[in-house]
C-alpha positions in Angstrom: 80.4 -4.8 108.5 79.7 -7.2 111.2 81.6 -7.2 114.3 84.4 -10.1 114.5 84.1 -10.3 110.5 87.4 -11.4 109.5 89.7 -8.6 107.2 91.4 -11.2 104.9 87.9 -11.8 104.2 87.5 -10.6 100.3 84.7 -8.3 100.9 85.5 -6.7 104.1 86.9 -3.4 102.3 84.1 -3.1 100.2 82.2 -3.8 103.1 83.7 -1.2 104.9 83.0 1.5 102.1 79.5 0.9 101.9 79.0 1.1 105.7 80.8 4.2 105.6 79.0 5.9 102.5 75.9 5.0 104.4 76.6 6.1 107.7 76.2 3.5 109.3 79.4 4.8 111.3 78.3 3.3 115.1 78.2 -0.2 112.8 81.9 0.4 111.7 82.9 1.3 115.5 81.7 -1.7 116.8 84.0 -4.1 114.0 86.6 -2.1 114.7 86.6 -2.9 118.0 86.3 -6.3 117.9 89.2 -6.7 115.2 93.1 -7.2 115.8 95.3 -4.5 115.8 97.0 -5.9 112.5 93.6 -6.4 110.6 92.8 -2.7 110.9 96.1 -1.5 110.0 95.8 -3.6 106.3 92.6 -2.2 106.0 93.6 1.5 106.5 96.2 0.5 104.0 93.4 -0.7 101.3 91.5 2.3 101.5 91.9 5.7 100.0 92.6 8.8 101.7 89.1 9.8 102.6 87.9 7.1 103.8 91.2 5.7 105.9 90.5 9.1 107.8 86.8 8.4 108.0 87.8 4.6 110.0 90.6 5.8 112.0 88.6 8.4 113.3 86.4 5.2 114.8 89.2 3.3 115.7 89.0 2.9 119.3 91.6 5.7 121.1 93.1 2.4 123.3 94.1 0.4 119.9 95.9 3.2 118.2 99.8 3.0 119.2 99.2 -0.7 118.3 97.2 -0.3 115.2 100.0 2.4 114.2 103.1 -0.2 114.9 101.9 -2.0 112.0 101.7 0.2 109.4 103.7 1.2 106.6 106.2 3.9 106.8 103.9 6.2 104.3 100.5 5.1 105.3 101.6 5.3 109.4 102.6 9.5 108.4 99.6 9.8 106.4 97.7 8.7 109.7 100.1 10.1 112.2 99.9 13.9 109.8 96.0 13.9 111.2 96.8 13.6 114.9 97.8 16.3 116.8 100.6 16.2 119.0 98.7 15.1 122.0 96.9 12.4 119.9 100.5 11.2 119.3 102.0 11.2 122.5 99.2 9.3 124.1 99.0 6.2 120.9 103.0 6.5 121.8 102.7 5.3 125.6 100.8 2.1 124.1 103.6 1.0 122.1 105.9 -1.7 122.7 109.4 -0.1 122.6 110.6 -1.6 120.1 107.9 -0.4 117.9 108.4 2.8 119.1 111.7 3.4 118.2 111.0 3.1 114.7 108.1 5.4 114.6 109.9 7.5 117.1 112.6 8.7 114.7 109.9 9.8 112.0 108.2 12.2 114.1 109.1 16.0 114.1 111.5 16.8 116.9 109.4 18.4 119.5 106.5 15.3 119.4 109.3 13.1 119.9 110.6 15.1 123.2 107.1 15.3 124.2 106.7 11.7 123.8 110.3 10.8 125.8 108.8 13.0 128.8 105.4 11.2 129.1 107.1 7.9 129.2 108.3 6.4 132.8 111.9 6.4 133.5 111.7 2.5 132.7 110.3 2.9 129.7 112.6 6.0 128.6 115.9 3.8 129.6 114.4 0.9 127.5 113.5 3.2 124.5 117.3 5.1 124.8 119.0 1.4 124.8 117.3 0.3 121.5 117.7 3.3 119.7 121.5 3.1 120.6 121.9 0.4 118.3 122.2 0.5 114.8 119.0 0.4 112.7 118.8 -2.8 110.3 120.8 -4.8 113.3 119.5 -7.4 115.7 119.8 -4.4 118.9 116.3 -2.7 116.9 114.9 -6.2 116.4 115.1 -7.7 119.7 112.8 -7.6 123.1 113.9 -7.3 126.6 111.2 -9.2 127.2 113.3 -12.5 128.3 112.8 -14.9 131.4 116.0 -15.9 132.4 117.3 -18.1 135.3 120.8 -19.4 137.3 122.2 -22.6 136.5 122.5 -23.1 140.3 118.8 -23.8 140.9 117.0 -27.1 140.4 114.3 -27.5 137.5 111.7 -28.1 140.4 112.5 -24.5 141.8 112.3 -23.1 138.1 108.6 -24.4 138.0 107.2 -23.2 141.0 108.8 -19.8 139.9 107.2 -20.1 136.7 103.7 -21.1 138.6 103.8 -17.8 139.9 103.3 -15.9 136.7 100.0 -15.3 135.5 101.6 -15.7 131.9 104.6 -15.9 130.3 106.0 -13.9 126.9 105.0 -14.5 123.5 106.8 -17.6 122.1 109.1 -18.7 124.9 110.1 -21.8 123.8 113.2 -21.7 126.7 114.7 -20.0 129.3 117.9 -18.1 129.4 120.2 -19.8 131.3 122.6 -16.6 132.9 124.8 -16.1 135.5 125.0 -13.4 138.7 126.4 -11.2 136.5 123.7 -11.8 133.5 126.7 -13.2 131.5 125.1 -15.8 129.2 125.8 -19.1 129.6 123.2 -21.4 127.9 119.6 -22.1 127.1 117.1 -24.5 129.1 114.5 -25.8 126.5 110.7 -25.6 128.1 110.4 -29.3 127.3 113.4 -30.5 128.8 112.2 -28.5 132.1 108.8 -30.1 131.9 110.0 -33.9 131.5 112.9 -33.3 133.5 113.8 -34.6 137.1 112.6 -31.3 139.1 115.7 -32.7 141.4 118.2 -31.8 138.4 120.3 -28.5 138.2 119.6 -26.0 135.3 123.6 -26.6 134.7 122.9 -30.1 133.8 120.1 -29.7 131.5 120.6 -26.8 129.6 122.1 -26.3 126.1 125.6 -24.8 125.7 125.7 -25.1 122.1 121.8 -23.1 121.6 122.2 -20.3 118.6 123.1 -17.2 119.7 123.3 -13.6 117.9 125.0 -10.3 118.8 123.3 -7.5 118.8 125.4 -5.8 116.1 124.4 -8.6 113.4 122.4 -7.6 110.5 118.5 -8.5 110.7 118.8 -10.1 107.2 121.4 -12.6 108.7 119.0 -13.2 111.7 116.7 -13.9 109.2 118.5 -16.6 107.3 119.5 -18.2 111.1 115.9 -18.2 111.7 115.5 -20.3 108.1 118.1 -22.7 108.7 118.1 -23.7 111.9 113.6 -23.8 112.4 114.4 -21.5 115.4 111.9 -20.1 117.6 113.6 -18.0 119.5 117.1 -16.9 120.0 119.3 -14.8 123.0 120.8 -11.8 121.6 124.1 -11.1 123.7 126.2 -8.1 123.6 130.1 -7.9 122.9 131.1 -8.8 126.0 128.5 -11.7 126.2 125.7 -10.1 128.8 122.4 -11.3 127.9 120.2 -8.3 126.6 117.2 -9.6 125.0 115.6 -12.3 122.9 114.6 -12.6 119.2 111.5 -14.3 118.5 110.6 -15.8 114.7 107.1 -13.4 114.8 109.8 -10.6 114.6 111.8 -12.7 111.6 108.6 -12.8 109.9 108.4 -9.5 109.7 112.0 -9.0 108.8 111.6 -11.7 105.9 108.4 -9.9 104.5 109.7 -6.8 104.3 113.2 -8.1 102.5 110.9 -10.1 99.8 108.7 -6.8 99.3 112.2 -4.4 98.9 113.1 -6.6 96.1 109.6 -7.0 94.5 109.7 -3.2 94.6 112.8 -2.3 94.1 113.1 -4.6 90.9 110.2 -2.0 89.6 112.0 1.3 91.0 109.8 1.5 93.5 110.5 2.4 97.2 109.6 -1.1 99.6 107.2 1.3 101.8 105.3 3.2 99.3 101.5 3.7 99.8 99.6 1.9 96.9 97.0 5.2 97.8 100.0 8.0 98.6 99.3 11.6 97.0 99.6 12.0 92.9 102.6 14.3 92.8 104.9 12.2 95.0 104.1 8.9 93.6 105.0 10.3 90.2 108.3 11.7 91.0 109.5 8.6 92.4 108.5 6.8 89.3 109.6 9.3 86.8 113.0 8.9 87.5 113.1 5.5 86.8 110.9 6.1 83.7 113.8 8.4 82.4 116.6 5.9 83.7 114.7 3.8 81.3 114.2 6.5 79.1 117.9 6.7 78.5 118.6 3.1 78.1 116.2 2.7 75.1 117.7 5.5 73.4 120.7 3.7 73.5 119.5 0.6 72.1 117.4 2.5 69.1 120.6 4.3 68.5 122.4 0.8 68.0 119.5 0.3 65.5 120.0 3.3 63.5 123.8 2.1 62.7 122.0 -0.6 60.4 119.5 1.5 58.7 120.4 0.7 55.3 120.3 -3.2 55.6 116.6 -2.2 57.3 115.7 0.1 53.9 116.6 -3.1 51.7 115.0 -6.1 53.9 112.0 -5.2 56.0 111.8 -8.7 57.2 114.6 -7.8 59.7 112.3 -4.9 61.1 109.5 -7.4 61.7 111.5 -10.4 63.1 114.1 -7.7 65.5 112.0 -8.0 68.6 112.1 -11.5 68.7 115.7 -11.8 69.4 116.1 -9.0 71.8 112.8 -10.5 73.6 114.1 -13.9 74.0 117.3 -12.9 75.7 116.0 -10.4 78.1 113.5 -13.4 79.4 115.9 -15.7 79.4 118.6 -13.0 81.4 115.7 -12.2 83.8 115.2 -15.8 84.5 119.4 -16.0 85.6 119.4 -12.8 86.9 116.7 -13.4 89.6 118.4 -16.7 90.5 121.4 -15.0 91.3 119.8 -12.1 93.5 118.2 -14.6 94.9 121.0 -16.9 95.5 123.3 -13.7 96.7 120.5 -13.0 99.5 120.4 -16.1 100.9 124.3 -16.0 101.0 124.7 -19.1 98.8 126.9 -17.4 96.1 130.7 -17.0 96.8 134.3 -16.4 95.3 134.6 -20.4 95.1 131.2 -21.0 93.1 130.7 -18.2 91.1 132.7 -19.7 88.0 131.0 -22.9 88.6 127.2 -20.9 88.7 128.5 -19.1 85.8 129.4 -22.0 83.7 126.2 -23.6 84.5 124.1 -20.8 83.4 126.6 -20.8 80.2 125.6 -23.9 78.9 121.8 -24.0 80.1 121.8 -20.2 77.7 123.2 -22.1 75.0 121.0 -25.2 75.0 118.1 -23.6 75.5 119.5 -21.0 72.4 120.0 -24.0 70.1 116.6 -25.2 70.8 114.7 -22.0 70.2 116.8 -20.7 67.2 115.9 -23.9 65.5 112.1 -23.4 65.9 112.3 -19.7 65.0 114.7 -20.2 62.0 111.5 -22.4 60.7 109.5 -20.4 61.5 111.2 -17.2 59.9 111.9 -19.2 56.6 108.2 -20.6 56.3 107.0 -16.7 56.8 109.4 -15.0 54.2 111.0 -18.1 52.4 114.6 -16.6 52.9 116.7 -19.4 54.4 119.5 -16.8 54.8 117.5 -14.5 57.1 116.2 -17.8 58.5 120.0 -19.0 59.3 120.7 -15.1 60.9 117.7 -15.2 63.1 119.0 -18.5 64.8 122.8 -17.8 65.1 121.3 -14.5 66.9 119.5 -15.7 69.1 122.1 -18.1 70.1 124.1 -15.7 70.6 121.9 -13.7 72.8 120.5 -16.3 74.9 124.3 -17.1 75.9 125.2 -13.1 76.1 121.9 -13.1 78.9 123.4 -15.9 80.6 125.9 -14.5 81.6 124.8 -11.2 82.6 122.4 -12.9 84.5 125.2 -13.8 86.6 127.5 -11.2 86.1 125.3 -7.6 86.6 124.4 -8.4 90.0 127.6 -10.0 91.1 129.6 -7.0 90.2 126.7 -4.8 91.7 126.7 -6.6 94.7 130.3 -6.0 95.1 129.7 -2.1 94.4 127.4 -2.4 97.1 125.0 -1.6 95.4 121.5 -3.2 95.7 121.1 -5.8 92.7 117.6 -5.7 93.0 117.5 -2.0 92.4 119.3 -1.3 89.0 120.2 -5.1 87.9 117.2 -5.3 85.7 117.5 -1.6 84.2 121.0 -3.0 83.0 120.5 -6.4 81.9 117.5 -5.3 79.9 119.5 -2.8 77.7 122.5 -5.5 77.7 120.0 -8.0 76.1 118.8 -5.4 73.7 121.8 -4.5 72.4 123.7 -7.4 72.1 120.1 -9.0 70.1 120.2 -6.1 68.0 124.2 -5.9 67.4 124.4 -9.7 66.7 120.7 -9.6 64.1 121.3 -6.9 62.3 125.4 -7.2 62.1 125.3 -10.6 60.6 122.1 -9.5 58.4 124.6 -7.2 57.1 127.8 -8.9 56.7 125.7 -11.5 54.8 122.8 -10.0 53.4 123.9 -7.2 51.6 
């Protein structure tokens, strides 16, 4: 593995692997060290066990609290259950704060009290005021890391100030325009203060109306302003309107990746932070109960089968040609359903639309039913030259297609407003809604008119 070599290069695990079954170990320490922070936390990630102890054993002791911020939950206790305490409390004092509050409250209680006494009282006053706030809200998101100035002073002034500063924070796009007090009052854009008269007052340039967000707002709603509005960066204020912090959009990133891998898990019964390499016996618990929610569900639907076992005895077509039905309609409910999660997260479905949405998706499940039970229906009678059985299949699968419709847009609606996570369950359910309703309305009309 070369030093600087790039990790979202496609080799550099394998790479890594046969450095380390070589032992070429002084090789490995020397990449490591020239790699960022975030590079050598996704490759601890890609590795198994042994060998993510082998690397972070080389990681360089300076990089560690960084390397450590951007970790999974699981992965970050698999590294952190390797450490001793000291090891810990010294990766710790590298940390930014904000980091460290999250990793903070996942250690056992005497680290984290060992940890709070080796930080400086600035640092310890910092770390108290973010984990005040709630987690999943804008407080746990934001830096104190803000340059802010009076509206009194010229732009000129503002600039020589700023001259003075060997650098300035990550993405500051503006400055906080605050009073004595720090009460908020505005935002001065960098590029107005650069093309501005240096003889003008901050009151006179800055912007009133910038976006603003309180530091009890939920990150996923920070998100979306983030989205909307192409922002940067925004002042986070608290209830009474004193500027505490910023939000930058490298911290929305984050946020945003994490919502789009809760629901790509979750829709699996999966937890968001699970370790694709975590330990046998804990990975299959959390999967087992899923596998038995499912478990369930399918019972339920072979027991709506076994009410129709004697039109199944006479026509064994209907065995053969069952799946089809219940098949279509859970894709076509899957493809509504994600819409509508999707549509509920970015906080584009309300009371005023939802019978609109729903009649939409009514008619789009019933064209798209007409359409496919006329090409099945031929194709059933050209494989068993029984028009009635032909005619079933296609009234079915209308039927179906419009019955997934509307679940689509009905199971997470309602799960939404049970507070309950759409993403989570909503598939579990509309899968067995599919598969009974397909089975109900095959085999119910097979035998009304079949037998």
């Amino acid at each position: 593995m070369e030093p600087g070599q790039e990790l979202l290069s496609e080799s550099i695990v394998e790479l890594a692997l046969a450095d380390l079954e070589a032992g070429r170990y002084e090789q490995v320490h020397d990449a490591l060290q020239e790699m960022h922070p975030a590079d050598i936390a996704h490759l601890l990630e890609a590795l198994p066990p042994s060998n993510r102890k082998d690397i972070w054993n080389l990681v360089p002791t300076e990089l560690e609290g960084e390397i450590i911020s951007f970790l999974h939950d699981e992965a970050r206790n698999s590294i952190l259950d390797q450490m001793d305490s000291g090891e810990i409390v010294a990766a710790a004092e590298n940390m930014e704060i904000e980091d460290l509050a999250d990793v903070i409250e996942t250690l056992p209680e005497d680290i984290s009290e060992s940890i709070m006494q080796a930080l400086d009282d600035d640092h310890r006053r910092r770390l108290e005021e973010v984990q005040s706030f709630d987690e999943g809200t804008a407080g746990r998101l934001m830096s104190a890391d803000v340059m802010s100035v009076r509206e009194h002073v010229s732009l000129g002034v503002v600039l020589r100030w700023l001259r003075r500063h060997d650098s300035l924070p990550p993405h500051t796009d503006a400055l906080m325009v605050i009073a004595d007090d720090r009460q908020y009052l505005g935002k001065l854009d960098m590029a107005d203060l650069v093309t501005g008269n240096p003889e003008s007052i901050v009151r006179d340039v800055m912007r009133t109306d910038a976006e603003i967000v309180m530091t009890d707002m939920p990150v996923t709603d920070v998100a979306k302003l983030f989205e909307r509005r192409d922002l940067i960066s925004v002042a986070t204020l608290d209830e009474y309107g004193y500027l505490l912090g910023r939000i930058t959009i490298d911290d929305v990133v984050d946020v945003i990746l994490e919502e789009a891998d809760r629901v790509v898990m979750n829709s699996a019964g999966l937890v968001e932070e699970e370790d694709l390499f975590a330990p046998v016996v804990p990975s299959a618990k959390r999967r087992g109960v899923w596998l038995g929610i499912n478990l369930v569900t399918v019972f339920l639907a072979a027991w709506v089968i076994g009410q129709f076992e004697e039109v199944l005895d006479k026509i064994v077509a209907l065995a053969v040609l069952m799946p089809v039905v219940a098949s279509m309609g859970g894709i076509a409910g899957s493809q509504t359903l994600t819409l509508t999660i999707r549509g509920l997260a970015l906080d584009q479905i309300h009371h005023s639309n939802i019978r609109w949405l729903a009649s939409k998706e009514l008619l789009v499940g019933a064209l798209n039913g007409m359409v496919w039970a006329i090409i099945v229906s031929i194709v059933a009678f050209l494989w068993f030259r029984d028009e009635g059985i032909a005619l079933i299949i296609g009234l079915a699968m209308v039927l179906n297609l419009i019955a997934a419709a509307l679940s689509g847009v009905a199971i997470p609606v309602l799960l939404d407003k049970m507070n309950i996570d759409p993403a989570l369950s909503g598939a579990v359910i509309l899968t067995t809604v599919t598969d009974i309703i397909g089975f109900l309305s095959f085999l119910g009309l097979a035998s009304v008119f079949l037998l």
